[in-house]
N, C-alpha and C positions, 0 to 999 in steps of 0.2 A: 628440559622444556622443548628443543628444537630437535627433528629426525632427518636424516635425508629424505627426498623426496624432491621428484622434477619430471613435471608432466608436461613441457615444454609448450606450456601455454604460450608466450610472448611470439615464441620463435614460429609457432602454428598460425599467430593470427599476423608475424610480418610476413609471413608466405601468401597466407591467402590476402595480403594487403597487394602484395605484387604480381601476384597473379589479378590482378581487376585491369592492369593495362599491358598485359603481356601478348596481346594482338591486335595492336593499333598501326593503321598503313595510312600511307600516303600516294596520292596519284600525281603525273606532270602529262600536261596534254600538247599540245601542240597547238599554230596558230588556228590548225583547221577543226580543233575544239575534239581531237582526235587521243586517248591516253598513249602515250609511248612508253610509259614506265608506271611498276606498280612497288612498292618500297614497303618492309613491315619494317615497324619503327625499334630500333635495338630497346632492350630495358636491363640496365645492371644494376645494383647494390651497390651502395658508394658515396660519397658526397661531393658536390657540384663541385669543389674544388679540384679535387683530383682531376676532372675533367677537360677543367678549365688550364691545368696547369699542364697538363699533357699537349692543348691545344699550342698555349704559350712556347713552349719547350721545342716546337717543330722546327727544324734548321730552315724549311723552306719551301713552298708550295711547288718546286720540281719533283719533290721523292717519289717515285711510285706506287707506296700503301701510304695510306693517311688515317690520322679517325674521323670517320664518314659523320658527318648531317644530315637530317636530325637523327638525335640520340635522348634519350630518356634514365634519370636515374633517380634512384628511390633512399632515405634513410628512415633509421627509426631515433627521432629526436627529442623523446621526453615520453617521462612517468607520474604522472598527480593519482589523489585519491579521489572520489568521484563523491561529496557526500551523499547528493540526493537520491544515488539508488541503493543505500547504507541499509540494508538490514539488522534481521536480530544475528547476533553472532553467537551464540549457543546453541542455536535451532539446527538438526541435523537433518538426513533424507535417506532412505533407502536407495542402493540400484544396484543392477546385478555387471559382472564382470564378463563374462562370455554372452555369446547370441540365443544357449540354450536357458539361460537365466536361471540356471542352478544356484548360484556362488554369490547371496547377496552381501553388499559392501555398504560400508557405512561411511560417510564424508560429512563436513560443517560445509554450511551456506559459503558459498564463494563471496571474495570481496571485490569488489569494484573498482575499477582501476583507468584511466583516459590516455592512451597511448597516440601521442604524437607524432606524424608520418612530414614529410616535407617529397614532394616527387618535381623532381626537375625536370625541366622541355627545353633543351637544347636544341637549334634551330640556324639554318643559314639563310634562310629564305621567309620571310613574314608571309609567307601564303603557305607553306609546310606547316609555319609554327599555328598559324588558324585552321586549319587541316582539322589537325591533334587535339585542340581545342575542342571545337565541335564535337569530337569523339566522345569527351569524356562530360563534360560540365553539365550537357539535360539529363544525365542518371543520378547526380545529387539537387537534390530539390529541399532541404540541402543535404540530407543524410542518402545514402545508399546501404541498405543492408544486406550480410553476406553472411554466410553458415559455415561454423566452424567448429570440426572437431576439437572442444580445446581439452576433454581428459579421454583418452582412449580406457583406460582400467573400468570404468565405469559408465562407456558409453556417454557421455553428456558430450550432447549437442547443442549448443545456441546458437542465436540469429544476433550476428555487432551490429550496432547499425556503426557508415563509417560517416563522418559529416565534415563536408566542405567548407572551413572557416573562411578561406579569403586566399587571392591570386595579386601575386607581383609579378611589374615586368620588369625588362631590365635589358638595353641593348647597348651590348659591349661592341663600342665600335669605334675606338680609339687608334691612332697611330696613321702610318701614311697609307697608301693604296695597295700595297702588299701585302701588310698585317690584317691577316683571316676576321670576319664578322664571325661573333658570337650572338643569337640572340634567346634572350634567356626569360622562360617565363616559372614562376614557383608557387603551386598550390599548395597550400596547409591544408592538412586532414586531423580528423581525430576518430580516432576508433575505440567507442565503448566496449571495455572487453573484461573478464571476469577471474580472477586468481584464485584458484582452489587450494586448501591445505594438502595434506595427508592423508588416503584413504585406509581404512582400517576393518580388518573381517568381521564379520558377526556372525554369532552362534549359531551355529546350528539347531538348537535346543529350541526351534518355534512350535507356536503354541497351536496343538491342532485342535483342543474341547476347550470352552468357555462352561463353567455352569455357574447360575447364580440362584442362593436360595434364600428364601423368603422365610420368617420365624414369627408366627403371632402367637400371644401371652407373656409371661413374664417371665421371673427366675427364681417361681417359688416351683413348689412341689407338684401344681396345676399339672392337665393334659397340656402336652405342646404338638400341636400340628406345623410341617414342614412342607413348603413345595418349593421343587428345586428344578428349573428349567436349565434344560444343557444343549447346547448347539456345537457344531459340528460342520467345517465346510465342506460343500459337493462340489463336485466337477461339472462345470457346464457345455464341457467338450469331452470326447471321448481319446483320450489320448491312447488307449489301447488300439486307436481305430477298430473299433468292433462293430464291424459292417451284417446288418443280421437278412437285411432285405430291402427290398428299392419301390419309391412309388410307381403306382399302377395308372395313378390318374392326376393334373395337376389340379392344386391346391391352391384356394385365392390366403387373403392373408386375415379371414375372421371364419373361415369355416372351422370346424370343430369335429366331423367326420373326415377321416382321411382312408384310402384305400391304398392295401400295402402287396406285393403279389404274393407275400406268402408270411400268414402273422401269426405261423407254428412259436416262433422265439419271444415272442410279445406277451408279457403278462401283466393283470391290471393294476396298477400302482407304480410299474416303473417306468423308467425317465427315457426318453429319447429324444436324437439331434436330429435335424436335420440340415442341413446347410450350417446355420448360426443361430439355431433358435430350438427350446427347448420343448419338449412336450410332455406330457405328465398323461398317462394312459389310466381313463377312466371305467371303460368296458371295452367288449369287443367280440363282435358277432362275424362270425367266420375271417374273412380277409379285409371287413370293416372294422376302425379302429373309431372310439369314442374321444376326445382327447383335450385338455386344457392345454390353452395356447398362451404364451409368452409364459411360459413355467421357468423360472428363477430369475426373476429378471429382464428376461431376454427381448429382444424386439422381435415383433410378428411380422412377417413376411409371406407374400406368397414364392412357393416351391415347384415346380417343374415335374412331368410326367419322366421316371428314371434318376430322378433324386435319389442318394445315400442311404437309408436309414438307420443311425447308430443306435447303437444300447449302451448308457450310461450306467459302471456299475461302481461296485466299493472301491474295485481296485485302478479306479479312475481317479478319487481320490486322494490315494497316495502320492498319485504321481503331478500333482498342481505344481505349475512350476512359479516360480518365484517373480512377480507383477503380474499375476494372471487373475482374472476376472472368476471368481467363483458362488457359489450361493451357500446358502445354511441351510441345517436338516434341525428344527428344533423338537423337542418331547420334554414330558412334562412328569413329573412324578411324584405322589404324595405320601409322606409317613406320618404314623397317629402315632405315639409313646402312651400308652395308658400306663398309669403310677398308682398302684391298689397299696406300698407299703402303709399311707398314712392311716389306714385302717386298722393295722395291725393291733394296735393299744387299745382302740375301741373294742376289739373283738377277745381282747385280754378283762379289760373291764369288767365286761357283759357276761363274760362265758358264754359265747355264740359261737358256731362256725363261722369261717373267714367268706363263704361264701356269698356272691352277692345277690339277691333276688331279683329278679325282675320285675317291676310291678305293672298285671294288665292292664292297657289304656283302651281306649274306645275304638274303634275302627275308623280311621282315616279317611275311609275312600269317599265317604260322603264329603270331607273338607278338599280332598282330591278333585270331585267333580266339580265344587264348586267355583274352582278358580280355570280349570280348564277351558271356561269360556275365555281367558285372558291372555291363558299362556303364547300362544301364537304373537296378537299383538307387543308383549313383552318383550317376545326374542327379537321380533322385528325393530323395537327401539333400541332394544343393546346393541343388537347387529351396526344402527344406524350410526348411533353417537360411541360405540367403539373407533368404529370408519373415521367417524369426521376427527376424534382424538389420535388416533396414528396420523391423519393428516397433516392434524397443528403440530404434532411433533416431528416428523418427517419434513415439512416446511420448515419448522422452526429452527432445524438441524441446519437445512444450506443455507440460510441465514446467517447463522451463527458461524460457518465455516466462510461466509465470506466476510461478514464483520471482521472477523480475526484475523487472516489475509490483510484486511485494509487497514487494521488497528497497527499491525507489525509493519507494516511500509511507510504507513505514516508517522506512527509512534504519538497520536492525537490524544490525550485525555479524555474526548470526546465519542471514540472510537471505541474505547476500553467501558466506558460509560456504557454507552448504546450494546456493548456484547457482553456483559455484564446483567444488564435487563431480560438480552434476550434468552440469557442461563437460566435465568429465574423462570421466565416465562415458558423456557421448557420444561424445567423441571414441577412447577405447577401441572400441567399438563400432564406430566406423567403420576402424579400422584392422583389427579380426577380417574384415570385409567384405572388404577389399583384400586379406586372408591367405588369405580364402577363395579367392577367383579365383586365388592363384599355388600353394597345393596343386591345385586340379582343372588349374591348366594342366601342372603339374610329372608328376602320373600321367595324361594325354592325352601329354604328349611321351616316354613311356618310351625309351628309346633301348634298339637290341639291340647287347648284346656279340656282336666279331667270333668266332671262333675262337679259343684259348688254343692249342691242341696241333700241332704240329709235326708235319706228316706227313711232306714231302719235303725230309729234311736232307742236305746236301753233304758236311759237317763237322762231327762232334763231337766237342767236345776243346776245351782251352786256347789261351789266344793262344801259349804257347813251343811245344807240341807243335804248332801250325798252322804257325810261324816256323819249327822245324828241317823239317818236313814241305818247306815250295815251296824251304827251302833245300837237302836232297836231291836234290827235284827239278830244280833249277836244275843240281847237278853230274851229274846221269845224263845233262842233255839235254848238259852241254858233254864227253862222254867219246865 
């Protein structure tokens, strides 16, 4: 159950505990309001006692070195568990261990822990020990917060806050007129701070295709049509830095023409950076380029005359490093299975060939023209209310990622309720999506009726009056 492991969380946040007054000075003026001394105030590790008993312990205020006033010392005096910032405890996180963020690491949610500081103000003068004071007490109001590396393997940084519970005084000042003044003041802190388990490597084996396919019909013998959409990430930077050519003119941040001094490497469809923002090359007429702006993502900006111009290519993608920002490349692709065995028996039956005939239908193009008055407006509603449904789902998405965030901090019933709904509510959404494509495909395939009417009939009448009919016939031809 237990491994070694020690990321020396406590001992990182009583360091930067003690580093918060490890430059704190005191000044002594004179009567003509003039400084004659400037004093930084010592600060050790320790508890007030040892201090106190070193004082005690002096044979005499002749000796030559003494321990000087004022002095400051700091301990660490207690460990509680913190409920209220209790998360889930199975919930894990990604991060990487170096700066190039090749090497990602896996850890559980850290636990919450309230570390108890007591810092002591040693004092011989009640105008040093208000000095010191002043220093320190307007930066908790009542918490002061401070950043601290507490796992290095894994880069994690947070922000403790540290909080000011409450100040004692205390002036030791017993004995006759030679026994030293002690005067003593003790602030209690608490420092919210976070304990991490074990961190553990993970696979290498990450996934670079997604594809997901779609199957309509059933699991009989029927045609089965398949579409199978598969995505793929892109690189939104050029990590090859592949510098091809530099702007010629600056660029505001919605123009859509950009001028490049030489856009021989430029070809239409591929991707390029510039600064931080992607461009997707739509045409391009000598050293003018045509181009979609904010392509994968990216925020539009305007760019500067002698900007970079990269070319983002495949082997850009290999190289994403691990918490980096990238986009998808999707494509779409359809299989038909046509199944002619169940015919086989029929054509055994029959004594037929297996072959299938075609039978001529009417010419189309007149049901063609007919609807072509509509088509236009058609595309423009699917167009529309595709849009507004990637919207509701897209919405419905950070919704749902912040409900859950708020569901696991709080642990609310009501929390789980509410993201719960809004799973449904997405997923509705996404099923109107998929309704949508099979109406617009349903009126694109209208089918024409053949003929109904009957022009060239042989025989009209009954099966008996056709039966006595070839049966006459049959006796005229044997007379």
């Amino acid at each position: 159950m237990f491994e070694y492991f020690y990321h020396e969380i406590l001992r990182r946040t009583i360091v930067s505990f003690g580093s918060l007054f490890n430059n704190i000075s005191i000044q002594h003026k004179n009567n003509s309001d003039v400084v004659v001394s400037n004093m930084k105030v010592p600060l050790a590790y320790g508890p007030i006692q040892k201090f106190l008993a070193r004082l005690e312990q002096a044979p005499n205020l002749n000796q030559p070195v003494q321990m000087s006033l004022p002095r400051m010392s700091f301990e660490f005096t207690g460990l509680t568990y913190d409920t209220s910032r209790k998360v889930t405890t199975t919930q894990t996180f990604l991060s990487a261990v170096t700066a190039d963020k090749t090497k990602p690491r896996k850890s559980y949610m850290p636990v919450p822990y309230n570390m108890s500081f007591e810092l002591n103000i040693m004092a011989k003068l009640n105008d040093d020990m208000l000095q010191i004071i002043e220093q320190i007490i307007p930066y908790f109001q009542p918490a002061y917060t401070m950043s601290v590396d507490l796992v290095e393997t894994i880069g994690e940084k947070r922000d403790i806050p540290v909080v000011l519970e409450g100040i004692s005084m205390q002036d030791d000042y017993e004995g006759d007129y030679s026994t030293r003044r002690a005067l003593i003041y003790t602030l209690r802190f608490t420092a919210k701070t976070y304990l991490f388990g074990p961190v553990a490597d993970v696979s290498r084996d990450i996934i670079q295709k997604v594809s997901v396919g779609y199957i309509a019909g059933d699991r009989t013998n029927t045609p089965t049509r398949e579409v199978t959409y598969s995505v793929e990430p892109v690189a939104t930077k050029s990590y090859t830095d592949n510098v091809i050519t530099n702007l010629s003119k600056d660029i505001t941040d919605i123009a859509t023409i950009i001028e490049v001094n030489d856009a021989s490497s430029i070809s239409v469809g591929g991707v390029l950076v510039i600064d931080d923002e992607n461009f997707r090359v739509a045409s391009k007429s000598g050293n003018k380029v045509t181009v979609e702006r904010s392509y994968n993502n990216t925020s539009s900006s305007a760019h500067v005359s002698g900007s970079e111009v990269k070319l983002i290519t495949s082997a850009d993608a290999d190289l994403i490093q691990f918490g980096d920002d990238f986009g998808f490349s999707g494509s779409f692709w359809w299989k038909c299975m046509k199944m002619t065995k169940k015919f086989d028996d029929l054509n055994d039956a029959f004594n037929v060939a297996g072959d299938i005939v075609s039978r001529e239908v009417e010419s189309i193009e007149e049901k063609v023209e007919s609807i072509a008055s509509v088509s236009n407006d058609l595309k423009k509603d699917y167009e529309y209310t595709r849009g507004n449904l990637y919207s509701i789902i897209e919405k419905g998405q950070e919704a749902l990622n912040g409900i859950l965030e708020l569901a696991q901090e709080s642990e609310m019933p009501r929390a789980y309720e509410v993201a719960g709904q809004l799973i449904k509510n997405v997923a509705d959404a996404t099923d109107k999506l998929i309704d949508l494509q099979k109406k617009l495909k349903d009126i694109d395939e209208q089918k024409v009726k053949g003929p109904t009417n009957v022009t060239n009939a042989l025989f009209v009448g009954s099966t008996a009056e056709l039966s006595k009919l070839l049966k006459n016939g049959i006796e005229d031809k044997n007379k």
